[in-house]
Residue frames relative to the residue before (quaternion, step in Angstrom):
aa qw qx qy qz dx dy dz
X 1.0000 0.0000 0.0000 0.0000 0.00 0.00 0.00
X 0.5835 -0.4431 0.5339 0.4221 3.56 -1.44 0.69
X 0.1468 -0.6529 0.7169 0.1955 3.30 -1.83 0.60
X 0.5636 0.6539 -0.3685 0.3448 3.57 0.88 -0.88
X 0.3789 -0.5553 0.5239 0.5231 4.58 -0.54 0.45
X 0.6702 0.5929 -0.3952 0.2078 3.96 0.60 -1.51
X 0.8649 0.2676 -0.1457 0.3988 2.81 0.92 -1.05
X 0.3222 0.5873 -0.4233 0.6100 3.36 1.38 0.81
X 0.8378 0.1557 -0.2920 0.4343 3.50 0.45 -0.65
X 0.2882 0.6446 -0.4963 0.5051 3.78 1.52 0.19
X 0.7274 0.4839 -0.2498 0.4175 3.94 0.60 -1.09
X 0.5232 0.7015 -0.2191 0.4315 3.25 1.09 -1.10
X 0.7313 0.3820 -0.1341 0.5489 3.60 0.67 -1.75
X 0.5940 0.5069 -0.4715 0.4097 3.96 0.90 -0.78
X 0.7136 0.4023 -0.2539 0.5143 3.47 0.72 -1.15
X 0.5002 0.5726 -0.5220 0.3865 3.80 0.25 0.21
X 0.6660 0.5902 -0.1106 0.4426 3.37 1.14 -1.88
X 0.6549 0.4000 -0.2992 0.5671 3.29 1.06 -1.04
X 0.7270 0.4433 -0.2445 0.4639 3.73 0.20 -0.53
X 0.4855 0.3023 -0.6117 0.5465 4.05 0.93 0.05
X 0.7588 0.4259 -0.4075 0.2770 3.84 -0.15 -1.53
X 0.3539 0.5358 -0.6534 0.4008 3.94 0.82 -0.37
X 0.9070 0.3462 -0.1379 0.1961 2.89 -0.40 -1.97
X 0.6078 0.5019 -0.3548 0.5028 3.74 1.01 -0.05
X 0.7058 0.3660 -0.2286 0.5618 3.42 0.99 -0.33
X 0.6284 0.3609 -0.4658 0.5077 3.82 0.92 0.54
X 0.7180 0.5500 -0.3090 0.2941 3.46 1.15 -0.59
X 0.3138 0.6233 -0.4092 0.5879 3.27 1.86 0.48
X 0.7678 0.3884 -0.2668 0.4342 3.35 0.41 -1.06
X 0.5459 0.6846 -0.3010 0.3778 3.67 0.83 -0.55
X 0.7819 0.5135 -0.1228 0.3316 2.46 1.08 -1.34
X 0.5021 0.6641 -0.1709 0.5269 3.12 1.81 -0.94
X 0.6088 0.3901 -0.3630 0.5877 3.85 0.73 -1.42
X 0.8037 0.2863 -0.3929 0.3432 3.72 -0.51 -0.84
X 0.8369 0.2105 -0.1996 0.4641 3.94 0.48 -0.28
X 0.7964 0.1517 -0.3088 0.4975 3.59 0.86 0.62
X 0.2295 -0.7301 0.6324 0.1200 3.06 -1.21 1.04
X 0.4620 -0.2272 -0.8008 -0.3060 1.05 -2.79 0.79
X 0.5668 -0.7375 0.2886 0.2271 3.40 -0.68 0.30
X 0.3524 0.7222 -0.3495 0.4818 2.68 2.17 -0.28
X 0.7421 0.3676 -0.3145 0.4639 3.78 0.17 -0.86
X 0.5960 0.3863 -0.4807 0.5142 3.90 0.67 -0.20
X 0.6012 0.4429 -0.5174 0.4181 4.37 0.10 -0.47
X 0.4108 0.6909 -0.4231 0.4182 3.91 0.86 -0.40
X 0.7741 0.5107 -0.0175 0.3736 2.41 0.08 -2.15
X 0.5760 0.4920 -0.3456 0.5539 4.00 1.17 -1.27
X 0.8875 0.2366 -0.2487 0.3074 3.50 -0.07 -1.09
X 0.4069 0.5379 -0.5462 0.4967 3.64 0.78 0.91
X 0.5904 0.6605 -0.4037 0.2283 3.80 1.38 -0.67
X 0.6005 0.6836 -0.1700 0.3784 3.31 1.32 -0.38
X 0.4618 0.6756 -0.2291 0.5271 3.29 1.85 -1.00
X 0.6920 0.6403 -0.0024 0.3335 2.71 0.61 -2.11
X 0.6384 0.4914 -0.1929 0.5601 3.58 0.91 -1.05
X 0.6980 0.5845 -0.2015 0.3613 3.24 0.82 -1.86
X 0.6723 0.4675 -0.1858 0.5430 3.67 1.36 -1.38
X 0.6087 0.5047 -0.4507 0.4142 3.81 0.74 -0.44
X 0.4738 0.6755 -0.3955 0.4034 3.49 1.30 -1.66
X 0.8250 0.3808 -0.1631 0.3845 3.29 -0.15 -1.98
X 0.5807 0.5934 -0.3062 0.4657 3.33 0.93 -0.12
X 0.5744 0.6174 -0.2130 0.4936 3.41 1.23 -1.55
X 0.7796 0.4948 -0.1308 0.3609 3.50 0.74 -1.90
X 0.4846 -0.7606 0.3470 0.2575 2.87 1.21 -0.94
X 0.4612 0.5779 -0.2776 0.6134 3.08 2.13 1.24
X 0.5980 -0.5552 0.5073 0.2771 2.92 -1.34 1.01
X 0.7829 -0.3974 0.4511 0.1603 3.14 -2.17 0.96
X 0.7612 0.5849 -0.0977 0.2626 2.40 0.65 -2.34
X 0.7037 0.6031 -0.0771 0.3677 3.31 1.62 -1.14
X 0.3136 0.6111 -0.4055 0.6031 3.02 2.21 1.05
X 0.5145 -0.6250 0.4804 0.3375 3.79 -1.12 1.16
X 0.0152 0.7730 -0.6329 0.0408 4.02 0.20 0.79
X 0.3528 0.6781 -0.5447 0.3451 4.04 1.25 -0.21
X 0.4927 -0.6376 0.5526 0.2130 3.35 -1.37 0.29
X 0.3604 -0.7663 0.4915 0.2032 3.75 1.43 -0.61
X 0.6664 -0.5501 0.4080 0.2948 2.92 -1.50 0.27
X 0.6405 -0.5234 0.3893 0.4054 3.62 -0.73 1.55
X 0.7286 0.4920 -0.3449 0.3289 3.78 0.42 -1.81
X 0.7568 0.3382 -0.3077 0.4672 3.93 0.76 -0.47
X 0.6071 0.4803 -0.5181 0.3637 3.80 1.17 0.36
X 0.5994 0.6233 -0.3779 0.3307 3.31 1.45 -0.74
X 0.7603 0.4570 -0.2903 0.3589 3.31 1.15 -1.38
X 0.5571 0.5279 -0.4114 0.4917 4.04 1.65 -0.18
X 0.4270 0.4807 -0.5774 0.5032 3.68 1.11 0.80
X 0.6466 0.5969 -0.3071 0.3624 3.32 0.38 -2.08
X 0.8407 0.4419 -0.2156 0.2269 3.30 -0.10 -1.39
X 0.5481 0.4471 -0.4066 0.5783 3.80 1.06 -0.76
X 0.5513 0.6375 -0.4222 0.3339 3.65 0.46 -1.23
X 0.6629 0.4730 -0.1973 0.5459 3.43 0.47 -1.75
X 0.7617 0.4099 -0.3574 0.3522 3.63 -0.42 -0.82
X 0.5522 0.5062 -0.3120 0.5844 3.89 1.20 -1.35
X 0.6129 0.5082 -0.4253 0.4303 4.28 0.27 -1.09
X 0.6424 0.6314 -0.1393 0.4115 3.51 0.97 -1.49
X 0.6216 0.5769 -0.2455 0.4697 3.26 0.68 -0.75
X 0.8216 0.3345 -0.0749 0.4555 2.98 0.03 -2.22
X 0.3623 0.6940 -0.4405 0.4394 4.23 1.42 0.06
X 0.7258 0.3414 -0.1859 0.5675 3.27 0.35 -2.05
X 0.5947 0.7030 -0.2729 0.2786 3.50 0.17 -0.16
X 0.7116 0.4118 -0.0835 0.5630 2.58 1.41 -1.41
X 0.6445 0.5760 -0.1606 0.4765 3.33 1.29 -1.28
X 0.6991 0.4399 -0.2155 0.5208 3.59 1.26 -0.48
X 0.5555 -0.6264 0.4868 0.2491 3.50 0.97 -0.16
X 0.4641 0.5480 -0.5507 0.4255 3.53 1.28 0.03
X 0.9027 -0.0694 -0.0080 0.4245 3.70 0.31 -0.16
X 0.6804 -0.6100 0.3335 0.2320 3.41 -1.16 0.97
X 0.2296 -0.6076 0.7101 0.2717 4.25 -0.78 0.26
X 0.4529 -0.7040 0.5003 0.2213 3.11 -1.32 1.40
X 0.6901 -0.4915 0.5093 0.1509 3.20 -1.51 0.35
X 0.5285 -0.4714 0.4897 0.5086 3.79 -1.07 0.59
X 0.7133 0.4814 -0.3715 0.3485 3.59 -0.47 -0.87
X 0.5556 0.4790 -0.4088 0.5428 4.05 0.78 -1.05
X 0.7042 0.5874 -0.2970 0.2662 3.52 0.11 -1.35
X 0.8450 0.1626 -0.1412 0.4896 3.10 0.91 -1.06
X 0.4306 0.4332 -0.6260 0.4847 3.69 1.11 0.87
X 0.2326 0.6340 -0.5570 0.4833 4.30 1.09 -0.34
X 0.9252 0.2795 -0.1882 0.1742 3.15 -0.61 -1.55
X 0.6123 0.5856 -0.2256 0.4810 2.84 1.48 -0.96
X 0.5978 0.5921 -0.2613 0.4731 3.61 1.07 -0.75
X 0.6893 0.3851 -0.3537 0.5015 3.84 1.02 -0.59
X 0.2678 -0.7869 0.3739 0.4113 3.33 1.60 0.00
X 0.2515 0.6456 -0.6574 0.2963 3.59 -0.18 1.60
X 0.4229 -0.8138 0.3972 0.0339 2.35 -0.25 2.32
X 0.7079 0.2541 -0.3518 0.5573 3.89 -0.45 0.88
X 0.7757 0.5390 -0.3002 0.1326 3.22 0.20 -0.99
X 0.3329 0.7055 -0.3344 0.5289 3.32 1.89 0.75
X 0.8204 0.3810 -0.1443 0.4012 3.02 1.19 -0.43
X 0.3913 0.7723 -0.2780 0.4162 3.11 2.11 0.47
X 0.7031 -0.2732 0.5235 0.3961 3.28 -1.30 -0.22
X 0.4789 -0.5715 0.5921 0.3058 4.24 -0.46 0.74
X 0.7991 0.4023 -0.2103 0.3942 3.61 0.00 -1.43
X 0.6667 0.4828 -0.2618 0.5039 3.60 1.20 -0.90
X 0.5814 0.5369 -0.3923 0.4689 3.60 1.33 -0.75
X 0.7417 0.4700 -0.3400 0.3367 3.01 0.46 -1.09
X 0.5407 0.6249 -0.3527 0.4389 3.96 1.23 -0.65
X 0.7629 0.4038 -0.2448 0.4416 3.08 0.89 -1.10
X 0.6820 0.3920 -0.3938 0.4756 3.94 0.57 -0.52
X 0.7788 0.2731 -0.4454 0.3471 3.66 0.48 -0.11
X 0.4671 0.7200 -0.3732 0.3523 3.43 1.14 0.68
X 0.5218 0.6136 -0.1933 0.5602 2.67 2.02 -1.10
X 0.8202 0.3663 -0.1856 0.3984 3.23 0.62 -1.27
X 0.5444 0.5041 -0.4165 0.5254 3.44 1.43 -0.31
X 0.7641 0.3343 -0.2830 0.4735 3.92 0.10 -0.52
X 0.6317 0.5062 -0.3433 0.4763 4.21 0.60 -1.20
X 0.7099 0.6062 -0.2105 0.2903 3.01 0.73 -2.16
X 0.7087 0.4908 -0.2846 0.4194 3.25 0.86 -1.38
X 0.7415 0.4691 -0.2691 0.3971 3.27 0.77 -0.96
X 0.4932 0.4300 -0.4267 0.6244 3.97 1.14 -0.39
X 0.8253 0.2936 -0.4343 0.2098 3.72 -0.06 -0.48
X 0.4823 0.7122 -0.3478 0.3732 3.33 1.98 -0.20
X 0.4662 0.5528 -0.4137 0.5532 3.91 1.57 0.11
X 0.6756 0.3434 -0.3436 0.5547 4.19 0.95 0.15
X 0.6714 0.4611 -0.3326 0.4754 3.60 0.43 -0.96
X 0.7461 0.4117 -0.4139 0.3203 3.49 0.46 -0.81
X 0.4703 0.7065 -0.3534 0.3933 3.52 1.30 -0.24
X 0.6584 0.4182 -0.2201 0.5858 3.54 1.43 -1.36
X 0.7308 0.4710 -0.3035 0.3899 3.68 0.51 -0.53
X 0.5522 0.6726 -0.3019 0.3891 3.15 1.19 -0.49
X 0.5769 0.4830 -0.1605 0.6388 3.32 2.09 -1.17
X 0.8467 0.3603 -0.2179 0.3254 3.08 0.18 -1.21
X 0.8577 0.1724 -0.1211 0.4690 3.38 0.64 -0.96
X 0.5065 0.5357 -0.3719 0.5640 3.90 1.41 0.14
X 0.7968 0.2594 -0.1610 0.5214 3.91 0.84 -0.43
X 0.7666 0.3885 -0.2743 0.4315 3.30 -0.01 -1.78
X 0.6775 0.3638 -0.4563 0.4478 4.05 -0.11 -1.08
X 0.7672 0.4076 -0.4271 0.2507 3.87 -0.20 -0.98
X 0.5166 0.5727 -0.4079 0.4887 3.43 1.73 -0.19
X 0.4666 0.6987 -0.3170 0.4400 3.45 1.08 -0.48
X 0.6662 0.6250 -0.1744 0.3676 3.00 0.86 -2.08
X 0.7771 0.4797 -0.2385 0.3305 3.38 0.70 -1.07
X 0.6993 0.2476 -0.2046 0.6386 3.93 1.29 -0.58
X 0.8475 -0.0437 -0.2742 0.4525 3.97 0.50 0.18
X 0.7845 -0.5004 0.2175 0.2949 3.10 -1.75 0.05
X 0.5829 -0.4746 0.2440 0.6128 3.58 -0.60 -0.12
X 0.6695 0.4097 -0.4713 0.4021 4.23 0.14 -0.30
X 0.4661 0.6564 -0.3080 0.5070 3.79 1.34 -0.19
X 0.7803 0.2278 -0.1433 0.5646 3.39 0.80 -0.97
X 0.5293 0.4952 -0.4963 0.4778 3.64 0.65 0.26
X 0.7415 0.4809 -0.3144 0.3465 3.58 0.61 -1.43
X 0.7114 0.5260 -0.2117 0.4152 3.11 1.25 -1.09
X 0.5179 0.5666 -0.2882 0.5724 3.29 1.07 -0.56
X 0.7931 0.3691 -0.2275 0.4278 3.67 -0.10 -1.37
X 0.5838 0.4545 -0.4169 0.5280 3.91 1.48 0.06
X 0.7434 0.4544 -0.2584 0.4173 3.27 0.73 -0.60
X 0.4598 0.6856 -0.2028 0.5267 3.20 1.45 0.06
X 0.7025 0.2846 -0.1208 0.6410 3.24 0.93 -1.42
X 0.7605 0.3404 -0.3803 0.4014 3.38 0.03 -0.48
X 0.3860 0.7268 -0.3619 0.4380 3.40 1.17 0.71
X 0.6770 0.2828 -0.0633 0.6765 3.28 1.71 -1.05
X 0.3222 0.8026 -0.4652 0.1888 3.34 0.96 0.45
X 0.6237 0.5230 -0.2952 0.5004 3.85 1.49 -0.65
X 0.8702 0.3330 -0.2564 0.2571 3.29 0.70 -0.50
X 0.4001 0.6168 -0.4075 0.5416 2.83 1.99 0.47
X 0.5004 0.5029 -0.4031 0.5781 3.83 1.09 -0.82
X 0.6741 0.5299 -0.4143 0.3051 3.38 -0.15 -0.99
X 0.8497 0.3105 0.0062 0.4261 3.16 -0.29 -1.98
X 0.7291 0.5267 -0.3533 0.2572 3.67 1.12 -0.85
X 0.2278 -0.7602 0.5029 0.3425 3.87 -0.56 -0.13
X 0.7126 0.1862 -0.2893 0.6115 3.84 0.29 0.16
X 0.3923 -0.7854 0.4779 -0.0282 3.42 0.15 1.80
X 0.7869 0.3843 -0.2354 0.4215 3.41 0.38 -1.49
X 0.7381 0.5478 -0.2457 0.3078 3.51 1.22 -0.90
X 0.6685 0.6148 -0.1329 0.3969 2.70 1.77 -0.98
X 0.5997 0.4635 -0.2278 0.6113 3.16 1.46 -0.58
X 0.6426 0.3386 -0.3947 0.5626 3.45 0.44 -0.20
X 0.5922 0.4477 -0.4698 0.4776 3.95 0.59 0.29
X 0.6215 0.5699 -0.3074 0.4410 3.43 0.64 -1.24
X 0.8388 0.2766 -0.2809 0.3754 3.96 0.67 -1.08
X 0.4650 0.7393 -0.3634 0.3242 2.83 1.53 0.46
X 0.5212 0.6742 -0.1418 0.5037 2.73 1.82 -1.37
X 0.6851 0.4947 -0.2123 0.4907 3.51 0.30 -1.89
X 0.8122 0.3279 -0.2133 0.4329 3.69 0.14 -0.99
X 0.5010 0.4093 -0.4692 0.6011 3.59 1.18 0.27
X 0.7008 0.4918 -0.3666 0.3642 3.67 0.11 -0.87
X 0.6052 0.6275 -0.2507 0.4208 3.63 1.43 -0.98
X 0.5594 0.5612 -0.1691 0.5861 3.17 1.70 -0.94
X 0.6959 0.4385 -0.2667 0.5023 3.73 0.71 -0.46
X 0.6033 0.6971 -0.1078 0.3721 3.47 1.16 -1.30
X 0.8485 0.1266 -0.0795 0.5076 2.76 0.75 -1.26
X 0.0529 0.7444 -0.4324 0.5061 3.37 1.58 0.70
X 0.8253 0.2661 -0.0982 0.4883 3.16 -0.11 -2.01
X 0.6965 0.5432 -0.3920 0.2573 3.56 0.36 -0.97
X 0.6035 0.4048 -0.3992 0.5592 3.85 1.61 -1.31
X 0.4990 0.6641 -0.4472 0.3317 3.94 0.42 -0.54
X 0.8796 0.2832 0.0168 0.3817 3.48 0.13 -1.45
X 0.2380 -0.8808 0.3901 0.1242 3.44 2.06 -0.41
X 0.5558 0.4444 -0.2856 0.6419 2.83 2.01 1.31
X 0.3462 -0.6954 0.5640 0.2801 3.29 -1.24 1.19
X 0.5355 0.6799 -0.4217 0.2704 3.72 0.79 -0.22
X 0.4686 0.5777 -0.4926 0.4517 4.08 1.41 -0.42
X 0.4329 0.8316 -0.2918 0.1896 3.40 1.12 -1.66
X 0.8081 0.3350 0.0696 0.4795 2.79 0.22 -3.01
X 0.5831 0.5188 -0.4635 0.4195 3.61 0.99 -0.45
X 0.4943 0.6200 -0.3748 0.4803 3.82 1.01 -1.45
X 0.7972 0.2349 -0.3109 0.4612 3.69 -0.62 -1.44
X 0.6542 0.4432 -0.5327 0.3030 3.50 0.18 -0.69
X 0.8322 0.2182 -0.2486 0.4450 3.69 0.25 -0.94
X 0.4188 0.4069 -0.6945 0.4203 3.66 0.23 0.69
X 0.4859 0.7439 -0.3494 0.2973 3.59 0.61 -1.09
X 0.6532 0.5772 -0.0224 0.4895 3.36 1.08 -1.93
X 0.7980 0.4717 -0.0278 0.3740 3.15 0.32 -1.60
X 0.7854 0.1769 -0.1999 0.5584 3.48 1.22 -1.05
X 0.7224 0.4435 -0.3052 0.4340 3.72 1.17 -0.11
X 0.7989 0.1980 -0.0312 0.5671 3.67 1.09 -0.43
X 0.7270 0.2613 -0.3805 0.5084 3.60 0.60 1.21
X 0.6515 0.4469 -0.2686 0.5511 3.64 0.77 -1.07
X 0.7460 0.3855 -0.3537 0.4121 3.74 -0.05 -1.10
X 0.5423 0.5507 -0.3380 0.5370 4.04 0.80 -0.50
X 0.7421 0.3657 -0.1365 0.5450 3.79 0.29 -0.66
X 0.6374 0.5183 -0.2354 0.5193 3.46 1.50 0.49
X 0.1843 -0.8025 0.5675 0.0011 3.83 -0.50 0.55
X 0.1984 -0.8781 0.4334 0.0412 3.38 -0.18 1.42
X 0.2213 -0.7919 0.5518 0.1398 3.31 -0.71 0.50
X 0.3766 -0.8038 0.3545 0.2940 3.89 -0.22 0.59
X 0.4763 0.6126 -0.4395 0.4524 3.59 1.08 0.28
X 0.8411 0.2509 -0.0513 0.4764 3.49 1.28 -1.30
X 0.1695 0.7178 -0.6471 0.1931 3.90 1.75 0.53
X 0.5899 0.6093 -0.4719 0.2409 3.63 -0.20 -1.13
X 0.7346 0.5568 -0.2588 0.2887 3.70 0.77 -1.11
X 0.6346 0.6134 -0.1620 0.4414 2.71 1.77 -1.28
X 0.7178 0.4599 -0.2870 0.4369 4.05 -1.27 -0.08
X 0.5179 -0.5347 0.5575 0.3674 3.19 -1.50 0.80
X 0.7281 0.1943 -0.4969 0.4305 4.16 0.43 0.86
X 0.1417 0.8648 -0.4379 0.2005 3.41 1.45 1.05
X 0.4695 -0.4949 0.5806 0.4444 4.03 -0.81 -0.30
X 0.7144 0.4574 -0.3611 0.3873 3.76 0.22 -0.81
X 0.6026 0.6402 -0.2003 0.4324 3.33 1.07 -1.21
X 0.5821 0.3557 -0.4018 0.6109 3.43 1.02 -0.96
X 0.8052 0.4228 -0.3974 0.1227 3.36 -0.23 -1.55
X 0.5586 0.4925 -0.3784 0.5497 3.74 1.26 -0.85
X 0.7266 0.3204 -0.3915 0.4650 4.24 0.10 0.08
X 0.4869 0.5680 -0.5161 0.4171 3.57 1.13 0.21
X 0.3597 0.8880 -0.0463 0.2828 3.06 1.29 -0.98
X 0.6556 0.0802 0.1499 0.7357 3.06 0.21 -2.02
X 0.6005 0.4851 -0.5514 0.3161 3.77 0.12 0.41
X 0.6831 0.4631 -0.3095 0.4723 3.56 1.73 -0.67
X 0.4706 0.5352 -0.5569 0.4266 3.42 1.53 0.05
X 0.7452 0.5499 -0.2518 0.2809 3.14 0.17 -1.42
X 0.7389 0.4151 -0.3509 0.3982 3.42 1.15 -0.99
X 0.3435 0.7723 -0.3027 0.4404 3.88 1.69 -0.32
X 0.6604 0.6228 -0.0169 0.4193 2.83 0.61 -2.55
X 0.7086 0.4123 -0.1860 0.5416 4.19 1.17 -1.29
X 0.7595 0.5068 -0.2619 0.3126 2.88 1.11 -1.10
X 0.6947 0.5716 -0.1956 0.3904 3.16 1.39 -0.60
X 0.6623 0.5001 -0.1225 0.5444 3.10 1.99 -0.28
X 0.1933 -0.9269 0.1090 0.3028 2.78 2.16 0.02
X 0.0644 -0.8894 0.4434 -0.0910 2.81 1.43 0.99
């Protein structure tokens, strides 16, 4: 951390700047997802808004691009920002299953699943073999089609905004703070689309600020934004487009379920207190 006030408050103003243009340049997009459709092509659009913001800043300040961690890092911290969402999302959908909050799908789900992502044959497979194949697909394709959005957000969030962090507080300072600003980033479209608002958001920042805690773990660790974009992309994957499909809901117990689920928070609270322990002891 800065000791100096100048250059504590020199930091202060970088992150101000970055945080009006975040937010003027997502609320354009917001606006679009809730009142024009399809909406799918404005959430794109949102999560490049961060990048964006991050490159004017450095621009504003008078710093190179270049002076974002764009290294690739060490293999051991890209392999384990696969491993880890993976593990937590597996986790989840276990207790889940094992508790009766929700149902393993059936042959039939499985292969309308497959047939629905349109993978063409694979409707016509063996259930058990479909199913190998579509979440392979989606674990390895998926991740990588979804790493062309995340890397937009990570580029902001965890290539710029935390290491600005980095400089006036500590690493649990810059997770919390980060992982609020983060969530409350997605704060319209969870109003929007969600239907038990109060719960759901209070899952979601549970989530986000555990995940911020993991994130950025990896990001001072590896001195790469690339652990980041791998992380969001496959938690992304894992808790929104493989696990919840392969699930049967029951309406007494929807709440548990989803990435704004109760379980979901509680198993990423979790690994956010490993992880935040895990820094601390390494004084990261």
């Amino acid at each position: 951390m800065l000791e100096d006030i100048s250059g504590r408050k020199k930091t202060w103003e970088t992150i101000f700047i970055f945080l009006v243009i975040v937010t003027i340049l997502s609320s354009i997009f917001h606006y679009a997802i809730v009142n024009l459709y399809p909406s799918r092509i404005y959430i794109g659009a949102l999560m490049w808004c961060p990048a964006i913001a991050a490159i004017i800043t450095l621009k504003l300040r008078g710093r190179s691009v270049s002076s974002l961690n764009w290294n690739w890092g060490n293999w051991k911290y890209i392999r384990l920002a696969y491993f880890v969402p993976a593990l937590y999302a597996f986790i989840t959908y276990i207790l889940i299953w094992i508790f009766g909050l929700g149902g393993l799908a059936g042959d039939e789900i499985v292969l309308a699943w497959a047939k629905e992502l349109e993978l063409t044959g694979i409707g016509t497979l063996n259930p058990t073999v479909a199913l190998i194949v579509t979440v392979f697909l989606l674990g390895t394709v998926g991740v990588i089609r979804a790493m062309a959005t995340t890397l937009g957000e990570e580029i902001g969030w965890r290539g710029f905004f935390i290491y600005e962090l980095r400089k006036v507080l500590s690493f649990t300072g810059v997770s919390i703070f980060s992982g609020i600003i983060w969530a409350t980033w997605h704060w319209p479209i969870i109003v929007y689309y969600g239907e038990n608002i109060l719960l759901e958001l209070t899952a979601f920042f549970v989530v986000i600020i555990s995940m911020s805690f993991m994130m950025t773990y990896y990001s001072f660790k590896s001195k790469s934004l690339w652990p980041a974009v791998i992380f969001h992309a496959v938690s992304n994957v894992y808790i929104q487009k493989i696990f919840p499909p392969l699930t049967t809901k029951f309406e007494e117990t929807e709440y548990w379920l989803g990435e704004n689920g109760i379980m979901f928070a509680l198993v990423t609270f979790a690994f956010g207190i490993y992880f935040w322990r895990k820094a601390i002891k390494e004084k990261l």
